[in-house]
Backbone atoms as SQL, in Angstrom:
CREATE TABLE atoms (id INTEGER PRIMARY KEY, chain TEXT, resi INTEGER, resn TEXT, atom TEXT, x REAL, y REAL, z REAL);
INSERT INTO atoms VALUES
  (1, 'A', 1, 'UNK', 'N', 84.363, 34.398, 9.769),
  (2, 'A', 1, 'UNK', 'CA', 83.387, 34.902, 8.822),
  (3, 'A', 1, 'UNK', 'C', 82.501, 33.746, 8.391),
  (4, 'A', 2, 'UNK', 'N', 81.366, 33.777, 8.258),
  (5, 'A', 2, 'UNK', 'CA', 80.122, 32.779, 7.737),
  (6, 'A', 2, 'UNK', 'C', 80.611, 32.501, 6.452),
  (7, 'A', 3, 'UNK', 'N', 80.406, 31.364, 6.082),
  (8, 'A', 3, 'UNK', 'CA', 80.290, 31.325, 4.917),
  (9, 'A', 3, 'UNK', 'C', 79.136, 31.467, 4.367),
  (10, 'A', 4, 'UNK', 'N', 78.912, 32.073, 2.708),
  (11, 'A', 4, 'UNK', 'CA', 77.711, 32.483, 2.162),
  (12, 'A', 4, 'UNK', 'C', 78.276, 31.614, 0.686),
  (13, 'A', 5, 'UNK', 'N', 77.038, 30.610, 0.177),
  (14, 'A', 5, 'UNK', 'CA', 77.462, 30.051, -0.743),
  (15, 'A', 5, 'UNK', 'C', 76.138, 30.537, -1.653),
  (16, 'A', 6, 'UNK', 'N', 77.101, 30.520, -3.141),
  (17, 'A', 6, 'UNK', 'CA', 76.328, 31.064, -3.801),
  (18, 'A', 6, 'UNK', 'C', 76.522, 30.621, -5.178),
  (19, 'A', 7, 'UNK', 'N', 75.474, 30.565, -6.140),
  (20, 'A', 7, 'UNK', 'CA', 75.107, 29.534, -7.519),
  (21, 'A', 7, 'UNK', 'C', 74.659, 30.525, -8.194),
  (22, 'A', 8, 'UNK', 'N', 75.514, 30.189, -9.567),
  (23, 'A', 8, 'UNK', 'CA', 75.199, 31.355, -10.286),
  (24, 'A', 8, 'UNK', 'C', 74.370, 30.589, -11.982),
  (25, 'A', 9, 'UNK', 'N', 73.071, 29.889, -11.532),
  (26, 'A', 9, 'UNK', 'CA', 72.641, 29.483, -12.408),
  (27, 'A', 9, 'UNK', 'C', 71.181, 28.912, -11.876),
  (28, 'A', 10, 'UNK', 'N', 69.924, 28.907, -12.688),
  (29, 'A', 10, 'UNK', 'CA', 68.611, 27.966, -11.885),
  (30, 'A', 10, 'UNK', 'C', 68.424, 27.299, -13.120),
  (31, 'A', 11, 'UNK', 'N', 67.683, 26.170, -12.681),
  (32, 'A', 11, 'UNK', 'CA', 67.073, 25.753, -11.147),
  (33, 'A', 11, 'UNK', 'C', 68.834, 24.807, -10.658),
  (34, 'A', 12, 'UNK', 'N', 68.496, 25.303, -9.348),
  (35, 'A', 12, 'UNK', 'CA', 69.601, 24.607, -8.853),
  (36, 'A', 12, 'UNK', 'C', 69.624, 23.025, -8.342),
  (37, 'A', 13, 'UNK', 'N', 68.818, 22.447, -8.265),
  (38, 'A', 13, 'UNK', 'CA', 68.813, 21.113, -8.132),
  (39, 'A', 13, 'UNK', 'C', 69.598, 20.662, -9.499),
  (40, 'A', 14, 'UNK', 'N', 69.287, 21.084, -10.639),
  (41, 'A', 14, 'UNK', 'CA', 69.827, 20.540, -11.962),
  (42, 'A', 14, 'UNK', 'C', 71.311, 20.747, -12.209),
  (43, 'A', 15, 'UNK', 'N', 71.666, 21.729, -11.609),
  (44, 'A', 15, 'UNK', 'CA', 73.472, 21.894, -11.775),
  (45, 'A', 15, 'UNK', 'C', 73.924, 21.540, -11.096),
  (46, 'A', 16, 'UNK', 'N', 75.185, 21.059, -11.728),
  (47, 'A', 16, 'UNK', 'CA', 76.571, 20.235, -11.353),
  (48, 'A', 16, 'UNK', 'C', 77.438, 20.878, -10.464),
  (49, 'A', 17, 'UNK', 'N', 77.863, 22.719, -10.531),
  (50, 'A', 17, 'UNK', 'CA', 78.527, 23.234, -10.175),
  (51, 'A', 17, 'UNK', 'C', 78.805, 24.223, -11.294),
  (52, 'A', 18, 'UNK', 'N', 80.117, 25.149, -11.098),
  (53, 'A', 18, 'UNK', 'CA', 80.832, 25.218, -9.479),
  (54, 'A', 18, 'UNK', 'C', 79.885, 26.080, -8.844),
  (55, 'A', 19, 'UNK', 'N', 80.430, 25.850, -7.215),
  (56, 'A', 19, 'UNK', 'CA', 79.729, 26.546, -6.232),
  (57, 'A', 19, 'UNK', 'C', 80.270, 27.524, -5.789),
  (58, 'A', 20, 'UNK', 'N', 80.196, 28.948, -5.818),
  (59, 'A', 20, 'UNK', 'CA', 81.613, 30.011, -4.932),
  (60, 'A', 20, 'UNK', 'C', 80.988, 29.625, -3.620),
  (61, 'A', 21, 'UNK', 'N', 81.895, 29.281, -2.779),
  (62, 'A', 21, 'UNK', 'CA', 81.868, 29.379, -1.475),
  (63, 'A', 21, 'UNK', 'C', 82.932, 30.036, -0.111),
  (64, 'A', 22, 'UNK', 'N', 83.264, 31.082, -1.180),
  (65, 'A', 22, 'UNK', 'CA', 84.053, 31.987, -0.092),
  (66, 'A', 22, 'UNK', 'C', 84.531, 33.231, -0.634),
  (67, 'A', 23, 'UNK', 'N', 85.442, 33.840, -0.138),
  (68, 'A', 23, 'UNK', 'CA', 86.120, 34.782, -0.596),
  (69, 'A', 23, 'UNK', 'C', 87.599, 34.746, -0.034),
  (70, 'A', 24, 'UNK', 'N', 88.051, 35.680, -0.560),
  (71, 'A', 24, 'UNK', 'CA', 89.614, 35.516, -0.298),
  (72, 'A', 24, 'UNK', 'C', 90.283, 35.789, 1.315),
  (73, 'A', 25, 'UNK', 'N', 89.664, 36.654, 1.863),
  (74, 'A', 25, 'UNK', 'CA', 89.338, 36.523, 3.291),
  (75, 'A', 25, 'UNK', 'C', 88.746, 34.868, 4.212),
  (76, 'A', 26, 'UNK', 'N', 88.217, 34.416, 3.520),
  (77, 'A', 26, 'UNK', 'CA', 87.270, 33.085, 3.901),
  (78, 'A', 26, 'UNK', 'C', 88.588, 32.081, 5.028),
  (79, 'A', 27, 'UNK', 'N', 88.007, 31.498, 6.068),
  (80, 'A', 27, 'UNK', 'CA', 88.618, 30.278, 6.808),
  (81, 'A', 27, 'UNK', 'C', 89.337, 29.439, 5.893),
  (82, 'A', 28, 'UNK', 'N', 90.635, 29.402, 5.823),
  (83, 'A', 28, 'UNK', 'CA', 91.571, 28.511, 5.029),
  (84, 'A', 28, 'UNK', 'C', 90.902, 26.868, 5.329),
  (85, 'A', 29, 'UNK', 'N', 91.024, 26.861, 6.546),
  (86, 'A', 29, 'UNK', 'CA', 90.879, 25.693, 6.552),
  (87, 'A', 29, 'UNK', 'C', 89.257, 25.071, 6.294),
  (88, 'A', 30, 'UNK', 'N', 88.670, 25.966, 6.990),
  (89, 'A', 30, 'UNK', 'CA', 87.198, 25.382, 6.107),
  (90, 'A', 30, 'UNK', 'C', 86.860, 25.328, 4.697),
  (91, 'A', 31, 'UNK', 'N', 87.903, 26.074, 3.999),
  (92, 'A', 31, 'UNK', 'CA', 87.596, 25.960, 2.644),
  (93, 'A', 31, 'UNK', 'C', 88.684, 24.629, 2.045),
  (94, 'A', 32, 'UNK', 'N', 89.693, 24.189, 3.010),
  (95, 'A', 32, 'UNK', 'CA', 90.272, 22.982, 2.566),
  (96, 'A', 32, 'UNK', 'C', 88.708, 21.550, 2.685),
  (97, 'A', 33, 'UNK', 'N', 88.212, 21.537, 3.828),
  (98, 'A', 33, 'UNK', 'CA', 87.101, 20.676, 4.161),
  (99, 'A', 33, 'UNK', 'C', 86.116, 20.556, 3.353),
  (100, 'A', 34, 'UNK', 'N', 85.935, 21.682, 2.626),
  (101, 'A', 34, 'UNK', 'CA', 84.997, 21.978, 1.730),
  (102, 'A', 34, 'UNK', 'C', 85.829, 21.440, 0.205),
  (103, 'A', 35, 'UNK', 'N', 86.667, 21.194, 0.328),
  (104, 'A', 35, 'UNK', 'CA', 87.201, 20.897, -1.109),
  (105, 'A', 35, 'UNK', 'C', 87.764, 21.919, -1.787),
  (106, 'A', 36, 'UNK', 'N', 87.541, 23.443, -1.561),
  (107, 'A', 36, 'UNK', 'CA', 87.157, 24.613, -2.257),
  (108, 'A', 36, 'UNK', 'C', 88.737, 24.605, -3.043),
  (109, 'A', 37, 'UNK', 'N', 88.849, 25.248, -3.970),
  (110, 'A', 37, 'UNK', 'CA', 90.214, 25.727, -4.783),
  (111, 'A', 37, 'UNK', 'C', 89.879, 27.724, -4.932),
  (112, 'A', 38, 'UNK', 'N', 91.166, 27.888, -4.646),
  (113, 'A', 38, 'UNK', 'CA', 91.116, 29.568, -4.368),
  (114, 'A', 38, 'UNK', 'C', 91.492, 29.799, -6.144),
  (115, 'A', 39, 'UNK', 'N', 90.355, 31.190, -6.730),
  (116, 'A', 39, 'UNK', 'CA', 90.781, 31.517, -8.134),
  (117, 'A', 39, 'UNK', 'C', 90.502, 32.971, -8.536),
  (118, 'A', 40, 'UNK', 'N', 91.322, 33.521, -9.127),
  (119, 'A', 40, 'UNK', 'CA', 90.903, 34.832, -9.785),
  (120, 'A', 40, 'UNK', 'C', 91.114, 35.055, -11.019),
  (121, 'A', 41, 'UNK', 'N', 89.589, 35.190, -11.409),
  (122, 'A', 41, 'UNK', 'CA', 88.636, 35.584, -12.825),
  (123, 'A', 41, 'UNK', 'C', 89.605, 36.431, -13.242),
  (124, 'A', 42, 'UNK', 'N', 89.772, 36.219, -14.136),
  (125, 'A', 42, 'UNK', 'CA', 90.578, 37.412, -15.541),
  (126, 'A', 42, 'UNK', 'C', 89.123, 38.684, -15.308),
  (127, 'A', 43, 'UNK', 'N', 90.103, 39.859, -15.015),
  (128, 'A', 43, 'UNK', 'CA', 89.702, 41.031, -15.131),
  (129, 'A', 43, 'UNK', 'C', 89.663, 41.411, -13.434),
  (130, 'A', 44, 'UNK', 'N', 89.223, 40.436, -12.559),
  (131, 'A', 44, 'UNK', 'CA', 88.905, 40.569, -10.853),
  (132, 'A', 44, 'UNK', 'C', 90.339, 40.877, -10.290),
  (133, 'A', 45, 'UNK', 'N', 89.926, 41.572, -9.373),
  (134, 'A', 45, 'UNK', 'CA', 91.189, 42.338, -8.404),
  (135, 'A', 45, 'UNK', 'C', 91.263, 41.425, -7.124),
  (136, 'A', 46, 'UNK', 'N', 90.872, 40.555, -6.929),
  (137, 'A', 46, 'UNK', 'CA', 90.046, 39.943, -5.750),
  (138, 'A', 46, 'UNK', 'C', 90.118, 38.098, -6.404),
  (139, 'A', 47, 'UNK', 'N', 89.944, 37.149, -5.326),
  (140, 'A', 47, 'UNK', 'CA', 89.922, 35.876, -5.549),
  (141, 'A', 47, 'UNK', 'C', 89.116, 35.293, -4.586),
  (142, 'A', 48, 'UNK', 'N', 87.916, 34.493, -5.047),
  (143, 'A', 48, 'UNK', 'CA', 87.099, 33.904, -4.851),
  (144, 'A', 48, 'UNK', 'C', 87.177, 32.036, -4.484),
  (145, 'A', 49, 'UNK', 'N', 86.649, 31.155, -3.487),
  (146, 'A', 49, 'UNK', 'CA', 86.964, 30.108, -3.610),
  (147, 'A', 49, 'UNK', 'C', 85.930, 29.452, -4.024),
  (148, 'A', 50, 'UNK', 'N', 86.156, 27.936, -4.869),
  (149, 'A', 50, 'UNK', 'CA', 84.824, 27.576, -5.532),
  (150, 'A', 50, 'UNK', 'C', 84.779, 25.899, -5.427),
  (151, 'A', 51, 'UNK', 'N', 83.617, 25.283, -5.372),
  (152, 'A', 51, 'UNK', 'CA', 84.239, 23.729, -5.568),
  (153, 'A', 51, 'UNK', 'C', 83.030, 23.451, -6.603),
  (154, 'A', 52, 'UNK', 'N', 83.140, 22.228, -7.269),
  (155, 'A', 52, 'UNK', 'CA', 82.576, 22.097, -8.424),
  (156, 'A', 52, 'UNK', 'C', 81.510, 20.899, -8.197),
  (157, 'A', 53, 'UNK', 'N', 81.172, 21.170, -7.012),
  (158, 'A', 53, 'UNK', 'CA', 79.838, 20.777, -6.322),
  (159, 'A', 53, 'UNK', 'C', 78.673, 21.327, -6.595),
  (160, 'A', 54, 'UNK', 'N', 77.506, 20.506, -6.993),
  (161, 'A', 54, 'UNK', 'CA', 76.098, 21.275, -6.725),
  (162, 'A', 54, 'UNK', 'C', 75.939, 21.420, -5.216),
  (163, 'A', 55, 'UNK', 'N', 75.055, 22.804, -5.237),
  (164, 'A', 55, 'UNK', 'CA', 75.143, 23.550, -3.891),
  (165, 'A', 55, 'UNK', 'C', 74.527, 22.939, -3.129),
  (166, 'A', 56, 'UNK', 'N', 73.402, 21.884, -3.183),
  (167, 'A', 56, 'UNK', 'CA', 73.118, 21.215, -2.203),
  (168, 'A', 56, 'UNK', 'C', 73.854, 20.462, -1.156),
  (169, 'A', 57, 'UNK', 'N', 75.003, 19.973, -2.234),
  (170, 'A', 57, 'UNK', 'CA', 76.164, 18.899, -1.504),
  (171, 'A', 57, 'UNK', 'C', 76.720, 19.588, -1.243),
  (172, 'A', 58, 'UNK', 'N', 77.243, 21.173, -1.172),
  (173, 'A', 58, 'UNK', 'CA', 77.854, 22.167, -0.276),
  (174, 'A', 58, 'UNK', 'C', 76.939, 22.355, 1.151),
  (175, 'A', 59, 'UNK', 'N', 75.749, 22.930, 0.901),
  (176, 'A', 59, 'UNK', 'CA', 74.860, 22.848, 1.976),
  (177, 'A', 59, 'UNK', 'C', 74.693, 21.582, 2.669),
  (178, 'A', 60, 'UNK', 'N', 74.821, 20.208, 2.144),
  (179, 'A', 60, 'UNK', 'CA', 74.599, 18.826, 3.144),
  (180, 'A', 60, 'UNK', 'C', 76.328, 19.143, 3.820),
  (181, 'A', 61, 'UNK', 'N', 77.443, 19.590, 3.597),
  (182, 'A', 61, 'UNK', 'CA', 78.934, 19.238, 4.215),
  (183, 'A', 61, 'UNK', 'C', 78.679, 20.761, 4.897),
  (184, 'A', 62, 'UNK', 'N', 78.260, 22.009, 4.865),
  (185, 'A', 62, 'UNK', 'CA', 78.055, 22.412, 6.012),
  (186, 'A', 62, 'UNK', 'C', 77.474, 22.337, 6.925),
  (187, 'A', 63, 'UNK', 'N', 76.214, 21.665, 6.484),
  (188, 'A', 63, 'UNK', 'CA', 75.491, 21.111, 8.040),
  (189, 'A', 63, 'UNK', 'C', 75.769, 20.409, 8.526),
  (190, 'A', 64, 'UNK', 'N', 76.794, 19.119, 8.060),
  (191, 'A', 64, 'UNK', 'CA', 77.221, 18.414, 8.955),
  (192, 'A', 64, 'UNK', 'C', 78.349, 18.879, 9.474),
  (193, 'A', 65, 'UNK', 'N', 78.599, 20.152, 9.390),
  (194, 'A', 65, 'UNK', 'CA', 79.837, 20.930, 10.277),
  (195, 'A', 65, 'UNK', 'C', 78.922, 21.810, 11.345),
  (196, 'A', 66, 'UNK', 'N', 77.631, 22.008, 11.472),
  (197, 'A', 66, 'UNK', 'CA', 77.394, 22.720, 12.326),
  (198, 'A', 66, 'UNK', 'C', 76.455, 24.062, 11.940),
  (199, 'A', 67, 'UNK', 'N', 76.413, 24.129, 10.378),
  (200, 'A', 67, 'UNK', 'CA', 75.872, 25.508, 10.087),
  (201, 'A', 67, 'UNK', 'C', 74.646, 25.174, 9.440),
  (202, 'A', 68, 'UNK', 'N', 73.943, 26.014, 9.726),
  (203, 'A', 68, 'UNK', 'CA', 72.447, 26.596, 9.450),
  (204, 'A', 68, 'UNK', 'C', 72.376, 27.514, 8.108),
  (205, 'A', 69, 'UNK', 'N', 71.661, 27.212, 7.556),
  (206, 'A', 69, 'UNK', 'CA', 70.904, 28.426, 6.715),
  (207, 'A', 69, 'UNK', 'C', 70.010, 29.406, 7.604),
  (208, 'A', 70, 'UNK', 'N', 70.727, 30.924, 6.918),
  (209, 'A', 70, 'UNK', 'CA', 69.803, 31.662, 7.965),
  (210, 'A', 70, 'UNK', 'C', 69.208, 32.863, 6.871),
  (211, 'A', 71, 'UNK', 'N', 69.483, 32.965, 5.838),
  (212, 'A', 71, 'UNK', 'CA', 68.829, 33.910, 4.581),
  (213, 'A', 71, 'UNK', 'C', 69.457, 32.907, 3.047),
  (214, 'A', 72, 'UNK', 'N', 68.529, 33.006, 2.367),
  (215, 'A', 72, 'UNK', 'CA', 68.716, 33.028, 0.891),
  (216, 'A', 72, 'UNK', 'C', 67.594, 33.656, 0.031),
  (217, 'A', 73, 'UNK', 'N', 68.630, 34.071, -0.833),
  (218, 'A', 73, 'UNK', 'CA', 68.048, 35.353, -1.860),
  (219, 'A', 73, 'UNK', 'C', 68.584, 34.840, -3.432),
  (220, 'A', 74, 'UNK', 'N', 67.711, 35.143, -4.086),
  (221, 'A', 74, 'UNK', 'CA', 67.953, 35.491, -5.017),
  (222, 'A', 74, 'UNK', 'C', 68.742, 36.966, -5.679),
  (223, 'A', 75, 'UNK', 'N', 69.831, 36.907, -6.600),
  (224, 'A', 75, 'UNK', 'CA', 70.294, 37.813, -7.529),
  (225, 'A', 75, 'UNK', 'C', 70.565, 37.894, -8.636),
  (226, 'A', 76, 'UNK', 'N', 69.279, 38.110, -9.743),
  (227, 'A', 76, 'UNK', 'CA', 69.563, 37.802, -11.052),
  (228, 'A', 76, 'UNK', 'C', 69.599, 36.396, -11.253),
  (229, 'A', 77, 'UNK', 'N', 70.994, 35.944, -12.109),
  (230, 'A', 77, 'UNK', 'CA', 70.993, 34.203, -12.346),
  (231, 'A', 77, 'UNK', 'C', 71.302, 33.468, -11.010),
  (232, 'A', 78, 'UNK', 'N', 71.743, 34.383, -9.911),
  (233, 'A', 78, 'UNK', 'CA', 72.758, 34.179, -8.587),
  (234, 'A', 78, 'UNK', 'C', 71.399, 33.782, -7.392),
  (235, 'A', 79, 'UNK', 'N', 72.119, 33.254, -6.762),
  (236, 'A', 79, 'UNK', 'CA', 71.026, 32.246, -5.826),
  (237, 'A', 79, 'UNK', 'C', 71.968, 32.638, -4.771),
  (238, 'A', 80, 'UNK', 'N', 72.008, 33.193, -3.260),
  (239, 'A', 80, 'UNK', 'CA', 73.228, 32.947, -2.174),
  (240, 'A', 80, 'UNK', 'C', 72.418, 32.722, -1.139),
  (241, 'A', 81, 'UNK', 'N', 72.980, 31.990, -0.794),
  (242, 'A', 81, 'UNK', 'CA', 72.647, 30.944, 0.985),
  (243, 'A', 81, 'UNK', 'C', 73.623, 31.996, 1.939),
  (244, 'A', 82, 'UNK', 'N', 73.067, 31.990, 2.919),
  (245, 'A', 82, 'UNK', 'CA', 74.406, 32.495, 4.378),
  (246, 'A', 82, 'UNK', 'C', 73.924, 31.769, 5.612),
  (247, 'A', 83, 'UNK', 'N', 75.055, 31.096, 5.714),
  (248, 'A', 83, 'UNK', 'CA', 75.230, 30.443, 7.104),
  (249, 'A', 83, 'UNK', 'C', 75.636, 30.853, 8.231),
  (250, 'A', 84, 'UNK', 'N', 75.389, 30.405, 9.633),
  (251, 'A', 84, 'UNK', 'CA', 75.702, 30.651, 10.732),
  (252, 'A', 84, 'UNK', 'C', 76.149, 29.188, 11.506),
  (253, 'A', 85, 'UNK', 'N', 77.456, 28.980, 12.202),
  (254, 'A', 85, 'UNK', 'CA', 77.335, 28.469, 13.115),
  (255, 'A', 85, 'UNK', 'C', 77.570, 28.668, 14.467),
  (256, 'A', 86, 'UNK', 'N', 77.082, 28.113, 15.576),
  (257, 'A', 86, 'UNK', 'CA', 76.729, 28.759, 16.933),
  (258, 'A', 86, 'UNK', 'C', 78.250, 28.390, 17.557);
């Protein structure tokens, strides 16, 4: 599964973190590489992984794994990137 990283705050150059960068389904091990820690929000049925990276420095450690940005959107305060690698 791609990872799709996503910031839930703008402008994003200015924040610190955290970054969700997965879901509970997500590559174990790419989310070890990534730093990520697996967590579930009081009230969520579901667990999300996050590292407390600004998303740029998420986006510079996936490209140097190989992945591309191939859409980002805005949602509300939420910003999400989705990657592809070949």
């Amino acid at each position: 599964v791609p990872p799709c990283v996503t910031h839930h705050s703008v402008p994003v150059l200015q924040e610190a973190g955290p970054t969700m960068v997965g879901d509970e389904n997500s590559d174990p091990h790419l989310m070890s590489v990534l730093g990520a820690k697996k967590r579930t929000m009081l009230g969520n049925n579901f667990s999300e992984y996050y590292v407390n990276d600004a998303p740029r420095m998420v986006l510079d450690k996936l490209e140097s794994l190989g992945y591309r940005v191939v859409s980002m959107t805005g949602v509300g305060q939420t910003l999400v990137w989705c990657l592809h690698r070949e």
